[in-house]
C-alpha positions as CSV (number, residue, x, y, z in Angstrom):
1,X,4.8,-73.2,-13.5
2,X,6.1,-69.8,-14.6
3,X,5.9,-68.7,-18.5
4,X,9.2,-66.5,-18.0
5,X,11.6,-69.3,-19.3
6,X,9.5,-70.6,-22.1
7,X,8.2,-67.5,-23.4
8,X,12.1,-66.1,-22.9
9,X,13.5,-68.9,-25.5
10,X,10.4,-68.8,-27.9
11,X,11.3,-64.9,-28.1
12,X,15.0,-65.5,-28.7
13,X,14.7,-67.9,-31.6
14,X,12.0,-65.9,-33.5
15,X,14.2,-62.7,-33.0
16,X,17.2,-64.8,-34.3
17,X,15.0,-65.3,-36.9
18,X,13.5,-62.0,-37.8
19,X,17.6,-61.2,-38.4
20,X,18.1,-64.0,-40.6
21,X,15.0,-63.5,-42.9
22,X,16.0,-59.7,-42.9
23,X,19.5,-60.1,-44.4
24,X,17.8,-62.4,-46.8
25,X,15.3,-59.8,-48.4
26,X,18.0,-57.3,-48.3
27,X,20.6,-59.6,-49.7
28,X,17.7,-60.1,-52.9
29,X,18.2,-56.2,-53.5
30,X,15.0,-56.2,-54.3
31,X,12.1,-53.8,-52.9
32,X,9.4,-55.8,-50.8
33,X,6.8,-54.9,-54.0
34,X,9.2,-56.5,-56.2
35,X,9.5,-59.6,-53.8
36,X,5.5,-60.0,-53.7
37,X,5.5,-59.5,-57.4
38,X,7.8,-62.5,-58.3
39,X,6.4,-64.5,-55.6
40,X,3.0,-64.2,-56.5
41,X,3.9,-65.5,-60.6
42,X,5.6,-68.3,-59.3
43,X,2.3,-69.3,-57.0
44,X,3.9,-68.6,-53.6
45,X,2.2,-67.2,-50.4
46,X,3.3,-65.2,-47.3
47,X,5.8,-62.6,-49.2
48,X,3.3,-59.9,-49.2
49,X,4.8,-56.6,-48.2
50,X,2.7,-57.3,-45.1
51,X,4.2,-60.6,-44.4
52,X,7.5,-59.1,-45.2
53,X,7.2,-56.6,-42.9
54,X,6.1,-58.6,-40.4
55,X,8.3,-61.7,-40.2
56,X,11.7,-59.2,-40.8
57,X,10.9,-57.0,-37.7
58,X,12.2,-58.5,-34.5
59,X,9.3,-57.5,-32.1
60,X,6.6,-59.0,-34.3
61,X,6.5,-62.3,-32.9
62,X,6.3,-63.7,-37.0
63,X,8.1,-66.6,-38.8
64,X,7.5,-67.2,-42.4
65,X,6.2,-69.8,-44.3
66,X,8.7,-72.9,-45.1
67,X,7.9,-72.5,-49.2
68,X,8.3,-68.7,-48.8
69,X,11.8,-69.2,-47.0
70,X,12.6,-71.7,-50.0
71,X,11.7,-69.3,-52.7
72,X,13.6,-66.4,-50.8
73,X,16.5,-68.4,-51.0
74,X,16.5,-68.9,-54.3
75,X,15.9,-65.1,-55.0
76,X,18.8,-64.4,-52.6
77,X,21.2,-66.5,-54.2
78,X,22.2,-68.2,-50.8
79,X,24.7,-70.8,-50.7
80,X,23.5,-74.3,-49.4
81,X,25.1,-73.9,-45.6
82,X,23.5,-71.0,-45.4
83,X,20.2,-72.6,-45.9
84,X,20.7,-75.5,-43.4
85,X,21.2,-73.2,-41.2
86,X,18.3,-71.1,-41.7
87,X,16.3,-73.6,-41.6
88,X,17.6,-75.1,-38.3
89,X,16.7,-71.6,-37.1
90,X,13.1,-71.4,-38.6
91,X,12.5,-75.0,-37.2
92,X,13.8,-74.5,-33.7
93,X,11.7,-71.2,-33.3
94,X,8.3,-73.1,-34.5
95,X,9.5,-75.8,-31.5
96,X,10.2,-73.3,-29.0
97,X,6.9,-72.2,-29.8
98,X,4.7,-74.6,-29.6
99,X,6.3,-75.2,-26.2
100,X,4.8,-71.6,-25.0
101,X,1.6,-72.6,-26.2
102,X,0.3,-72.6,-22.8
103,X,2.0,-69.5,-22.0
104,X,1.1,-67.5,-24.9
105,X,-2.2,-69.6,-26.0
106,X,-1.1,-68.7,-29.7
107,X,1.8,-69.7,-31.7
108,X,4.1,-67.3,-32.8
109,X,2.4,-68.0,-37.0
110,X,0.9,-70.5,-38.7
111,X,1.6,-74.3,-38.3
112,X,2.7,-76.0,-41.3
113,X,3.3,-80.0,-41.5
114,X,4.5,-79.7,-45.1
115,X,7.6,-80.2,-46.0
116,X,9.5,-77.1,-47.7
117,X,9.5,-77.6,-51.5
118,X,11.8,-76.6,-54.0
119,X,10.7,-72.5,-55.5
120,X,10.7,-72.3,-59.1
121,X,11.6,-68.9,-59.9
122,X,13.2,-67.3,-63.2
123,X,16.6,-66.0,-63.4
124,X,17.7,-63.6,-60.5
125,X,18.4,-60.1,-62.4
126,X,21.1,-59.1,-62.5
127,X,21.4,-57.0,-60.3
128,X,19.2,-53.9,-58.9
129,X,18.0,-52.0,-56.2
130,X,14.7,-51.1,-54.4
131,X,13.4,-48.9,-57.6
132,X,14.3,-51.2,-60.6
133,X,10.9,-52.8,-61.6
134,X,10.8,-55.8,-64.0
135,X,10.2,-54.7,-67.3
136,X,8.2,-57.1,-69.8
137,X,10.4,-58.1,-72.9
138,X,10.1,-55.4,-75.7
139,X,9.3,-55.8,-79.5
140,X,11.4,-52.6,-80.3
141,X,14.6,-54.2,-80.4
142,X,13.3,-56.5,-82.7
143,X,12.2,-54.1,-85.2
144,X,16.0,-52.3,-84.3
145,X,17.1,-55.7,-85.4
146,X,15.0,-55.4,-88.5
147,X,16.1,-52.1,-89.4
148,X,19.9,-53.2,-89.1
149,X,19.7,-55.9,-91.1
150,X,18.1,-53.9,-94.3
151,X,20.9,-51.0,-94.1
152,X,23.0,-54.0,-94.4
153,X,21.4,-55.9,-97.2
154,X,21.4,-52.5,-98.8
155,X,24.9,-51.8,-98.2
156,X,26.0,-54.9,-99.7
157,X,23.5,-54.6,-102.8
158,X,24.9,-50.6,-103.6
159,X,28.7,-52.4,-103.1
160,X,27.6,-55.3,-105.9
161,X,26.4,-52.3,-108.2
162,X,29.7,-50.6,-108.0
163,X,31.7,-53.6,-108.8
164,X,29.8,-54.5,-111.4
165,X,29.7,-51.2,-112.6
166,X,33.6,-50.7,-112.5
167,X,33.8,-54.3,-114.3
168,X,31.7,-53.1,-117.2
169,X,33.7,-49.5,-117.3
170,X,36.7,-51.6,-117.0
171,X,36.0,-54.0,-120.0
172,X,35.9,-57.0,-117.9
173,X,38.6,-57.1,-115.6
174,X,38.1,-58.2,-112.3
175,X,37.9,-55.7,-109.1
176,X,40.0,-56.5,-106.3
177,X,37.5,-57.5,-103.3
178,X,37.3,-55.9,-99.8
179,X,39.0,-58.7,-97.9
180,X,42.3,-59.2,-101.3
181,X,42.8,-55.5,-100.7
182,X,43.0,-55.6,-96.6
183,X,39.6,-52.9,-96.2
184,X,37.3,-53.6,-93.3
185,X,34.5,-55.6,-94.7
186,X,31.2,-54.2,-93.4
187,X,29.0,-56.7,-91.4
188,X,26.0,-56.1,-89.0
189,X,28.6,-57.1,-85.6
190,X,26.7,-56.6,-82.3
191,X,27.4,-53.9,-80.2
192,X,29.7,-53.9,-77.2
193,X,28.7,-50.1,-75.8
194,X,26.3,-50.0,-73.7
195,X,24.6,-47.5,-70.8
196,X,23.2,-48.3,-67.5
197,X,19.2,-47.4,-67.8
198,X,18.6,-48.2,-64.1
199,X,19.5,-45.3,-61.4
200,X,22.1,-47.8,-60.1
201,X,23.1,-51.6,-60.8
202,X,24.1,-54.5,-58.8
203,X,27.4,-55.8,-59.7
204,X,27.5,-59.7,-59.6
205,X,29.7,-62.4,-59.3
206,X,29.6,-64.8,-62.1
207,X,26.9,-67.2,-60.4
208,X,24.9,-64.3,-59.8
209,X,25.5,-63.1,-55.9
210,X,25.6,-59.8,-55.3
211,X,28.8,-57.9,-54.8
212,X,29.2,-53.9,-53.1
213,X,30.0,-52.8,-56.6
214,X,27.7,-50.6,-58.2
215,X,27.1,-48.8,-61.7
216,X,24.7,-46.0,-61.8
217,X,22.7,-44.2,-64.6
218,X,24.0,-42.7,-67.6
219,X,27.5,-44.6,-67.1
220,X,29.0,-46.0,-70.0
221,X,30.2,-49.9,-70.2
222,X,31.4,-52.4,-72.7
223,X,30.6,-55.9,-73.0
224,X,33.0,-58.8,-72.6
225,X,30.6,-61.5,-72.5
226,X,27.0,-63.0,-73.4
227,X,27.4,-65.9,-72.0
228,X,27.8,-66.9,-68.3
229,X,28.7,-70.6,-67.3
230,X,27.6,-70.8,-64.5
231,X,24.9,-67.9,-63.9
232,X,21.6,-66.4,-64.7
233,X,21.3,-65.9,-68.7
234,X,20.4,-62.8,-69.0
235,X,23.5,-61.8,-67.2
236,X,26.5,-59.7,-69.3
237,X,29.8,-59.5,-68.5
238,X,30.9,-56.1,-68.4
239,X,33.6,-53.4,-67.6
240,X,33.9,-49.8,-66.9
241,X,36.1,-47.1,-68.2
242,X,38.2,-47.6,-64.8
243,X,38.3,-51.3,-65.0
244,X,35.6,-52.0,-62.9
245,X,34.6,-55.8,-64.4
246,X,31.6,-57.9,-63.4
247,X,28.3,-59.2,-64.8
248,X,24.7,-57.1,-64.9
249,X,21.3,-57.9,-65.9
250,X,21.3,-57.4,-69.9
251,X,17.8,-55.5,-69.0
252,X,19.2,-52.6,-67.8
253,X,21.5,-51.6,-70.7
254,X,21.0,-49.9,-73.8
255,X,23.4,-50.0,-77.2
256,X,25.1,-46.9,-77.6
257,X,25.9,-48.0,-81.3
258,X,24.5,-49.3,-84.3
259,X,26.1,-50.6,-88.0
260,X,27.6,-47.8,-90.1
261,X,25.3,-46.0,-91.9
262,X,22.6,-46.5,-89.5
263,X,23.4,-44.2,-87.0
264,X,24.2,-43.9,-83.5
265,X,21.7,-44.2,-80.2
266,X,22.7,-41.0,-78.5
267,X,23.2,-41.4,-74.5
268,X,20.0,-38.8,-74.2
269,X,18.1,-41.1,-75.9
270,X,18.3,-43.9,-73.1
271,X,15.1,-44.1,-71.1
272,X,15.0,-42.7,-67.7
273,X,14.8,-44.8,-64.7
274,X,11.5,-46.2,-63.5
């Protein structure tokens, strides 16, 4: 029996899928260090940059794992058809090779009888590219936070010494209060001007899929929303100066203003990209 139609089909599917599982990393917009990083928290094997490289290059003869494929997914953002389909693709590949066993004497990866299972992975950032590197949470806003709250405290205890100073100059009568007279009452609101740390930033759709929008370093934007519905929650909703609107990982901005009277973060100050 001749191994040119077997080993032909077994070839075809595993190239199909070498395509697929390339737009999937790429569609991540993550680096294949990233990738291996998150996959390895979350306990999952086979997205090493070695296995990466090998299953996304067509004449490797590699298929990933079923749980990598599902965690990839996730990290992708891919909608649910696409899924099926990818994993029609994976499935008919392992069956076409297992037919060419006899041809080939090796299949074209590891066997797996488990079922996929569902990846458990955190929030997909907001957006980013192949140098942005997942930075652990600070303690320095907090202390930032700490800092604006005692300017405000003292603020409000230097405006109760006036008044009660004008009362007793005044012999009692009552001073008119910030809000009676129709003056801006000072308060600690949050900031809504921010700058892109990273050397460029994935715009995303409210669910969190990618767009081809992107806002690169040093580029000033202003916040709309905190909040997303429907998306990750570290995800902002913000715009540009030309009306450029869309939501970006929260983790790759930093405040370009603070209360009055504690000063302003100059855009210099902003760390550099990783």
């Amino acid at each position: 029996m001749s191994s040119q139609p077997s080993g032909a089909v077994t070839d075809e599917h595993i190239a199909a899928m070498a395509r697929e599982f390339d737009r999937l990393i790429r569609q991540t917009s993550k680096s294949p260090r990233q990738i291996e990083t998150r996959a390895t928290a979350a306990g999952i094997l086979g997205l090493s940059q070695t296995s990466i490289s090998r299953c996304r290059g067509v004449g490797n003869g590699r298929l990933p794992r079923r749980d990598a494929l599902e965690f990839l997914f996730e990290l992708a953002g891919e909608h649910e058809l696409g899924r099926q389909r990818v994993r029609t693709l994976l499935e008919q590949a392992r069956q076409a090779g297992r037919a060419a066993v006899d041809d080939a004497d090796a299949l074209p990866d590891d066997d797996q009888s488990a079922p996929p299972i569902e990846a458990q992975v955190g929030p997909t950032p907001s957006a980013g590219h192949d140098d942005e590197v997942p930075r652990p949470k600070r303690r320095a806003p907090s202390r930032r936070f700490l800092i604006i709250a005692l300017a405000a405290t003292l603020v409000v205890m230097a405006a109760s010494a006036a008044i009660v100073a004008t009362l007793a100059r005044s012999g009692g009568t009552q001073a008119p209060s910030p809000a009676a007279s129709g003056r801006p009452v000072d308060a600690a609101a949050p900031c809504d001007r921010y700058v892109v740390t990273a050397r460029d930033l994935w715009v995303r759709d409210e669910s969190g899929t990618p767009t081809d929008q992107q806002l690169l370093n040093g580029q000033e934007v202003r916040v709309l929303n905190r909040h997303s519905r429907s998306g990750p929650p570290d995800n902002w909703l913000v715009t540009r100066s030309d009306r450029l609107t869309g939501w970006v990982d929260r983790d790759y901005l930093a405040p370009l203003c603070m209360p009055a009277g504690v000063g302003t973060v100059s855009r210099a100050a902003q760390p550099a990209t990783p």
